[in-house]
N, C-alpha and C positions, 0 to 999 in steps of 0.2 A: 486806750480801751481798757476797761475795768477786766480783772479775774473773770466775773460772772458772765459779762457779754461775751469774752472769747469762748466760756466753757459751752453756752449757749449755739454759739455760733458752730463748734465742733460737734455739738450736738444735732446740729440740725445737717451738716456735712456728712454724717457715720446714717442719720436715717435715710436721706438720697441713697448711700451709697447700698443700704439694702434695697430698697426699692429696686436701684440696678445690679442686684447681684442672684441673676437666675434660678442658681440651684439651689441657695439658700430659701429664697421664696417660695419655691418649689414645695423643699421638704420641709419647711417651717411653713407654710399655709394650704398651699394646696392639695398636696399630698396627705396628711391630716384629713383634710377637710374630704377628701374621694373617699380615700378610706369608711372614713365615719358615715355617708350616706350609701355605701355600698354593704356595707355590715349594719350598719343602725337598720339600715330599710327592712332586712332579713332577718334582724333579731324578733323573736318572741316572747314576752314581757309574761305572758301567763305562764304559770306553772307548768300544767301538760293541756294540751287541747283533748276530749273527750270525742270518741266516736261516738256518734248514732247509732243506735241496735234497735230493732224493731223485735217482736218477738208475737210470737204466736201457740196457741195451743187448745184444745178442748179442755184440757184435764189442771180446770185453775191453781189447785194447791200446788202443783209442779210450776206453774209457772209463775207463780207467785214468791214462792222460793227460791227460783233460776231469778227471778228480777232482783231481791233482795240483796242475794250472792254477787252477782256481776257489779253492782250501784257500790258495794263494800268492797272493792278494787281499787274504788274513784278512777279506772281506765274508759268506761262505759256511759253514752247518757241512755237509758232503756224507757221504750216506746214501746207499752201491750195494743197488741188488735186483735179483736174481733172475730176477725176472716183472715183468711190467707191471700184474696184478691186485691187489699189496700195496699198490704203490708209488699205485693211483689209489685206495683205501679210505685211506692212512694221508694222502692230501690231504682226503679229505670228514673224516678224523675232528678233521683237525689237527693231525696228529702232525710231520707236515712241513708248509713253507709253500707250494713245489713242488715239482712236478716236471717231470723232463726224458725224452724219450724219443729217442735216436739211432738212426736207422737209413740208413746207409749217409750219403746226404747232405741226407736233411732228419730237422727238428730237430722234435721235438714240445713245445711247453709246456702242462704240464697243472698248472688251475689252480680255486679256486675260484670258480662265476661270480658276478659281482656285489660281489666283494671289491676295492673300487675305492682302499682303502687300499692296497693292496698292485700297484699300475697301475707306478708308476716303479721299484719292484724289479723287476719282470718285465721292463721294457722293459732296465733296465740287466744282468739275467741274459741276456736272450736275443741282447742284443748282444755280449757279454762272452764266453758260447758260438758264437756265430756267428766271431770272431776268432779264438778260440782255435783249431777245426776247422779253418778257413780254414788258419793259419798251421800244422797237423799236414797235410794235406792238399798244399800247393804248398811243403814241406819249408823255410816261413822262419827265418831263422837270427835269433838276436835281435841288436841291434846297439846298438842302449842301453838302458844298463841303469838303472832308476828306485829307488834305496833311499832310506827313509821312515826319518828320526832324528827322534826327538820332544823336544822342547824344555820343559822345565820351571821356573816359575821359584824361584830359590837352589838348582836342583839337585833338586828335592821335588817329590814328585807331589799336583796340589792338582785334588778333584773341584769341580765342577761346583757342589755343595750346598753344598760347605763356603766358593765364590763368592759365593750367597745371603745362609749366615750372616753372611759379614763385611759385607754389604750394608746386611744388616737391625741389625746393631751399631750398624754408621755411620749410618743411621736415627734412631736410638734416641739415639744421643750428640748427632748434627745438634741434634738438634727440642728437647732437656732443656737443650743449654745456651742455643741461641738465646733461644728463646719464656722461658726463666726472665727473662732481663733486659729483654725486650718488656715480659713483664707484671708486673714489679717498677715500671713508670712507667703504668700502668691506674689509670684515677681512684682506682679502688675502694683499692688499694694503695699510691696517694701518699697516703689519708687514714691508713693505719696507717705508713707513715714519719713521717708529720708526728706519728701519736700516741707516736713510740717516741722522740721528740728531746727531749718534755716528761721521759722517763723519766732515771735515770742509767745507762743503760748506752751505754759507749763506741763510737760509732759506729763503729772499729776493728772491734770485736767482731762489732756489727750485720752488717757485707760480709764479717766470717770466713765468719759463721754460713751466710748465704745461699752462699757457694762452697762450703763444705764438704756445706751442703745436695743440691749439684745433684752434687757429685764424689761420692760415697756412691750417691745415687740411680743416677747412673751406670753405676757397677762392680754395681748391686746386679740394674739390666735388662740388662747387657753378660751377667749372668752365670746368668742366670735361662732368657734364649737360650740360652746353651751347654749348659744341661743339657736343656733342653727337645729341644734339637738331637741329643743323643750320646743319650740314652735315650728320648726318642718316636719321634723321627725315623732316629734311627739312623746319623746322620753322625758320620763319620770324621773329626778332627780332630788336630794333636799341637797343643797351649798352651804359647806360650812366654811363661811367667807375669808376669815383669820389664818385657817388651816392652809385652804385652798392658796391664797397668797402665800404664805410661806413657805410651803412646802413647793411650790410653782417657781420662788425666786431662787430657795436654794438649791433644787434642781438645777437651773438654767447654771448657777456659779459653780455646780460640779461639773457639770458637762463643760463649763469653758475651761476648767481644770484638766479633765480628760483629754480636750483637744491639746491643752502645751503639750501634756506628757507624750499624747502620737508624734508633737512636733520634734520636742527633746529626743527619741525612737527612732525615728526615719531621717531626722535632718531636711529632707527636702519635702517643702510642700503638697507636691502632689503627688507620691507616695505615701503622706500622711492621710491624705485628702479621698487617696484607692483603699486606704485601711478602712478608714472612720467609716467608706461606706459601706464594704464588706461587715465590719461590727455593727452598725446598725441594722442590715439588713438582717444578720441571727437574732441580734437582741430583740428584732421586732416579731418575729417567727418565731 
């Protein structure tokens, strides 16, 4: 039998054997993979979501300047009426979150009762209008001025979800390369090293087979998330494919690096194997 077909043939022996090796598949797919739909789902891709404000008043130049002021926050979307009868039906229906009623110098907040989620926007609207009034009122002039530059990093706008994904990559890569060389010295698997020394294949071969096993496996959950992500979930991402791979493989070869060194550390495997997942557990947290 040729070099190739043996290395092949070990190759295809080390993928079974993840296939049957539980906690491995666990934290190198599945676990990953809960994560990311349990945090992707909850993530919010938009900057800040804007409350509804209704607003109301007789006296337009006030209220035209209370709109102004609020909209120059970017906290607020502001809705004028009319009357005051639209403005307290589109509160019960929900159509706005509040509302505001000015007249002269007191302020009205009208509100759903018992809607306790919504307690610190009101206290932050009704302080935010109380300033604003104040300062139309005793004619203050502004004297510093506060502008918001947003910082991104390489220049790129990066949400929230797409923080997760790479989280849960880094997850996935951690736990596949670590735990592979943990349990490559498990009794259970020092007895098929010992059986594979009687055989002639090159033990060369043998530690190709097993890296190329975990660098596959790899790229195969790195990538399994990404579509899971852009088509369940719906996260926005751009791949920079080159990167993505390399930085994905040499990942995976420090983490099998990592694992010797718990092995070289404890000596016995599963006290390697009680570390590696205490340290992934903080590094993941």
């Amino acid at each position: 039998m040729s070099e190739m077909r043996k290395f092949i043939s070990v190759l295809r022996l080390f993928f079974l054997d993840f296939s049957r090796d539980k906690i491995t598949v666990f934290f190198t797919l599945a676990f990953p993979i809960i994560l990311l739909l349990i945090f992707g789902s909850f993530s919010n891709d938009n900057e800040f979501q804007k409350y509804k404000v209704g607003l109301f008043s007789t006296e337009s130049e006030k209220i035209t300047f209370l709109k102004e002021e609020l909209e120059k926050t970017g906290m607020w979307e502001i809705r004028i009426y009319e009357s005051i009868e639209p403005l307290i039906d589109d509160v019960k229906e929900g159509k706005v979150t509040m509302g505001i009623k000015v007249k002269g110098k007191e302020v009205d907040l009208i509100y759903k009762a018992g809607d306790i989620s919504r307690i610190g926007s009101m206290n932050t609207l009704s302080k935010t209008v109380e300033s604003i009034l104040e300062r139309k009122m005793n004619n203050v002039k502004d004297v510093i001025k506060v502008e918001k530059k947003k910082l991104s990093v390489r220049g790129k706008n990066v949400s929230s979800s797409a923080y997760t994904l790479a989280g849960t990559i880094t997850i996935s890569l951690l736990s596949n390369g670590m735990f592979s060389i943990i349990g490559l010295m498990s009794d259970t698997r020092k007895k098929m090293v010992k059986k594979f020394r009687t055989t002639p294949v090159n033990p060369t071969s043998f530690m190709n087979a097993m890296v190329l096993t975990r660098l596959v496996v790899a790229l195969i959950a790195s990538f399994i998330m990404l579509m899971l992500a852009k088509y369940m979930l719906g996260i926005k991402y751009r791949l920079e494919l080159l990167q993505f791979v390399t930085i994905g493989l040499s990942s995976t070869l420090a983490m099998m690096a990592l694992g010797v060194l718990f092995i070289v550390i404890f000596k016995s495997a599963k006290a390697a194997e009680n570390f590696a997942t205490i340290f992934m557990t903080i590094v993941m947290f």
